[in-house]
TIDREN-864407 format. One line per field, with one value per residue (C-alpha): x, y, z. Coordinates in pm, whole numbers, plus 32768, in hexadecimal, padded with zeros to 4 digits. Example, Ala and Ser with C-alpha at 12.3 -4.5 7.8 and 13.67 -1.06 7.14 Angstrom:
<atoms>
x 84CE;8557
y 7E3E;7F96
z 830C;82CA
</atoms>
This chain:
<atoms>
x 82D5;842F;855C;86A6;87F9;8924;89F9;8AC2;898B;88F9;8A36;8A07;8878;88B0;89D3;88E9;87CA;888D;8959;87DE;874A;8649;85B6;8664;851F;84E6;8664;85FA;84DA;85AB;8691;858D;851C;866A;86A4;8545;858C;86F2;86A0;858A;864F;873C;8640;85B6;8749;8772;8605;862F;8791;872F;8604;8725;87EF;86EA;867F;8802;888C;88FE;898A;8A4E;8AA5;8B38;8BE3;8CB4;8D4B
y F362;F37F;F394;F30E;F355;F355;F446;F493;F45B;F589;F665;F639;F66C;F7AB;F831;F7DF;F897;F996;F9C4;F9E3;FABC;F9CD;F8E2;F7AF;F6FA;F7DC;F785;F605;F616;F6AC;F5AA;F49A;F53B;F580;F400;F39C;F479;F414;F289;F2F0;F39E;F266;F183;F249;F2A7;F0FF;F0F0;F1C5;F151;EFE9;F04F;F0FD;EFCD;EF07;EFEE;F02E;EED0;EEBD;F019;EFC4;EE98;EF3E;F03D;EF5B;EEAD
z 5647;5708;5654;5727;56D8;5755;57C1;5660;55A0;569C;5655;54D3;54CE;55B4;54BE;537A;542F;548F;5310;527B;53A2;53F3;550F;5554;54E7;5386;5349;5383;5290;5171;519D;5176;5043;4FD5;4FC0;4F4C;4E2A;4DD9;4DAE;4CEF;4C15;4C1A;4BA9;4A99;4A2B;4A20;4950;4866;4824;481B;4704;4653;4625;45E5;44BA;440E;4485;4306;431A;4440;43AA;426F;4335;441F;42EE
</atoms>
């Protein structure tokens, strides 16, 4: 796989790599995951909170009155 940048996308994957003391490429990789893992936290976050007011719509309800 190649991976082109540009110039100030270069510059800011060389100063990431170089804040964590890795590669350019192991810097790349943690980013990916970094990302994967945040919107998967996302969409369980919106899940669970849609369950939730789903289960106390009353409660809700009665509190906003």
């Amino acid at each position: 796989m190649t991976l082109r940048l540009t110039e100030r996308d270069e510059q800011a994957l060389a100063a990431l790599a170089a804040a964590d003391g890795v590669s350019k490429q192991e810097a790349t990789i943690r980013a990916i995951h970094e990302v994967a893992e945040r919107r998967g936290h996302q969409a369980r976050v919106a899940d669970a909170s849609a369950r939730v007011r789903t289960r106390y719509a009353d409660v809700i309800e009665r509190l906003g009155q």
